[in-house]
Steps between C-alpha positions, in 0.01 A plus 500: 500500500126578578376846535500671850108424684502886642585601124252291327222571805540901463484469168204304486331783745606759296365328170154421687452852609580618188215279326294618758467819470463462121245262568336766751563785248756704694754536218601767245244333250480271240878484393614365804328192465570458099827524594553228720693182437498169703802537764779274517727354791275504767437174533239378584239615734539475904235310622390759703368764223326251261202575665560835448571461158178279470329865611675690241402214228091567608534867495680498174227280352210772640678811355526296191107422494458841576690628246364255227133643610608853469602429170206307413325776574739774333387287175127525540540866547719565248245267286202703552712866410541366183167372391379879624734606265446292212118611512587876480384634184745711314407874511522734241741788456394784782571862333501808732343801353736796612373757325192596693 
C-alpha cells in the first residue's frame, strides 16, 4: 500500500522548513543540525517543492562557504597568537620587596 500524498506532502513541508531555518540560522545552535539524520517514508518529493528544495540546496552551500571562510580565518588568527607567543622571552623571577 503506498503512503498517503497529504502525509508524505506535510511532511516534506515540515522537513524543508526545518532545514531552513537551520540553513538561515534560526535554531537552538549547533546541535540541532549534528543531530540530524536523513528521514525516511516520505517518499519522494512532490513536484511542487523541488524547487524549493533546489533553494534550500544553494543556501546550504553559502552558509557552508561561509562557514569554511570563518574558519579559514579562525586559523590564521589563531596562527599569528602563537608565533607572538613563541617569540616572548622568558622573564626572570619578579621578587617584591615588602619590607620598606
Amino acid at each position: 500500500m503506498s503512503p498517503d500524498p497529504v502525509t508524505d506532502r506535510a511532511g516534506w513541508e515540515a522537513l524543508l522548513t526545518s532545514l531552513e531555518q537551520d540553513a538561515a540560522g534560526q535554531t537552538a545552535g549547533p546541535t540541532a543540525v549534528t543531530d540530524w539524520s536523513e528521514p525516511t517514508g516520505l517518499g519522494p518529493i512532490p513536484r511542487d517543492l523541488v524547487g524549493r528544495a533546489s533553494r534550500l540546496l544553494a543556501a546550504q552551500r553559502d552558509r557552508l562557504a561561509v562557514l569554511e571562510a570563518d574558519r579559514r580565518a579562525t586559523l590564521e588568527h589563531l596562527g599569528a597568537l602563537r608565533a607572538v607567543d613563541a617569540t616572548r622571552e622568558p622573564r626572570g623571577s619578579v621578587y617584591l620587596d615588602a619590607s620598606a
